[in-house]
C-alpha positions in Angstrom: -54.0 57.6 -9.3 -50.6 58.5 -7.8 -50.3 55.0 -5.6 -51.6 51.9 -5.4 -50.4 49.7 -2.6 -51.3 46.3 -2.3 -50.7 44.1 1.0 -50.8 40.2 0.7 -51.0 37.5 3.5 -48.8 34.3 3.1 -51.7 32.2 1.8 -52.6 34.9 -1.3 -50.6 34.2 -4.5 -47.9 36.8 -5.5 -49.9 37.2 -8.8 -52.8 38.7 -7.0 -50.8 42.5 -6.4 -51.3 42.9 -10.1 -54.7 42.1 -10.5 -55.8 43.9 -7.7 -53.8 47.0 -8.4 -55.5 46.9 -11.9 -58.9 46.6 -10.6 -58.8 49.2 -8.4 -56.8 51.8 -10.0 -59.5 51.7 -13.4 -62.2 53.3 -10.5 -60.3 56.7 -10.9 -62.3 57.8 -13.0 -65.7 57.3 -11.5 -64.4 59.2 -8.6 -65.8 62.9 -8.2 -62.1 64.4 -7.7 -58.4 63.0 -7.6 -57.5 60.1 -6.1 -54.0 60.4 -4.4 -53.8 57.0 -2.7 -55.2 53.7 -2.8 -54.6 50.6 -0.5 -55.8 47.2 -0.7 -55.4 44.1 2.1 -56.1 40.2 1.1 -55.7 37.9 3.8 -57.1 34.6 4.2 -58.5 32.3 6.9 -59.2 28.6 5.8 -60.9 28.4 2.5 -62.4 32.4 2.4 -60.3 35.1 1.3 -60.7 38.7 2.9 -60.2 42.1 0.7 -60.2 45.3 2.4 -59.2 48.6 0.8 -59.9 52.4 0.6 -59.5 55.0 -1.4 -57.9 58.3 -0.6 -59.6 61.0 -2.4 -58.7 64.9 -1.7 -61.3 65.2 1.7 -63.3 61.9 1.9 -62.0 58.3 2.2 -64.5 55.6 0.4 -64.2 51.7 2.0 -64.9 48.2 1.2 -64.8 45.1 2.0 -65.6 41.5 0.8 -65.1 38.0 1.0 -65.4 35.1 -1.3 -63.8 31.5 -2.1 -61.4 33.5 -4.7 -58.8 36.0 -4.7 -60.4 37.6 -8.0 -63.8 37.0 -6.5 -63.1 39.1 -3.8 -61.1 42.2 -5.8 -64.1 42.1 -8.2 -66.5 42.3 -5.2 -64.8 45.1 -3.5 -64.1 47.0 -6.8 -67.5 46.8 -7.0 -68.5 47.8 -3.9 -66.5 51.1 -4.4 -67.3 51.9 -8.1 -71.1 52.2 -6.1 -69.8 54.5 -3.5 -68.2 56.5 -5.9 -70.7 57.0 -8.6 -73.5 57.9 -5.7 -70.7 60.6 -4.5 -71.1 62.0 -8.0 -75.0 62.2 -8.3 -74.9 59.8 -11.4 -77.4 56.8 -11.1 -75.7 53.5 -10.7 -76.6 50.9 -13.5 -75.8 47.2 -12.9 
C-alpha cells in the first residue's frame, strides 16, 4: 500500500494513527489488485467513537464504517468490515 492516511479528532489519542494505520494497511493482501491509497477518519461524540475509511484500489473504492466504546474497537470493526468486502471481490469464501 503506497499511503495510509489517518485523520484524528481532538478527543482520539495520538497513539491511535499507528494502530489504525497497521490494521488497515495488513488488508493489502486480501485485496483482488493494488491498493494505492488508503484513508481512515476517527471522531468521537460523547462516549462512542466513529471510524470511517476506504480503500483506493485501481477502479473500485471499498468503504466502512463502525462505531464502538473504543478506538481499537472500532479499527478492528471497520478492518473487519473491509477484509469481507474484499475477500467477496475476490470470489474466495469468507471464514469467521
Amino acid at each position: 500500500m503506497d499511503y495510509i492516511q489517518v485523520s484524528l479528532a481532538e478527543a482520539i489519542p495520538e497513539q491511535a494513527r499507528d494502530y489504525a494505520s497497521a490494521r488497515i494497511g495488513s488488508l493489502e493482501r486480501y485485496a483482488p489488485d493494488r491498493v494505492d491509497f488508503a484513508w481512515v477518519n476517527l471522531t468521537s461524540d460523547k462516549s462512542v467513537i466513529h471510524a470511517h475509511a476506504r480503500l483506493d484500489l485501481k477502479w473500485v473504492e471499498v468503504q466502512a464504517y463502525a462505531e464502538g466504546d473504543t478506538v481499537t474497537e472500532v479499527i478492528d470493526l471497520v478492518r473487519e468490515r473491509m477484509r469481507r468486502q474484499l475477500v467477496s471481490m475476490r470470489g474466495v469464501p469468507v471464514h469467521n
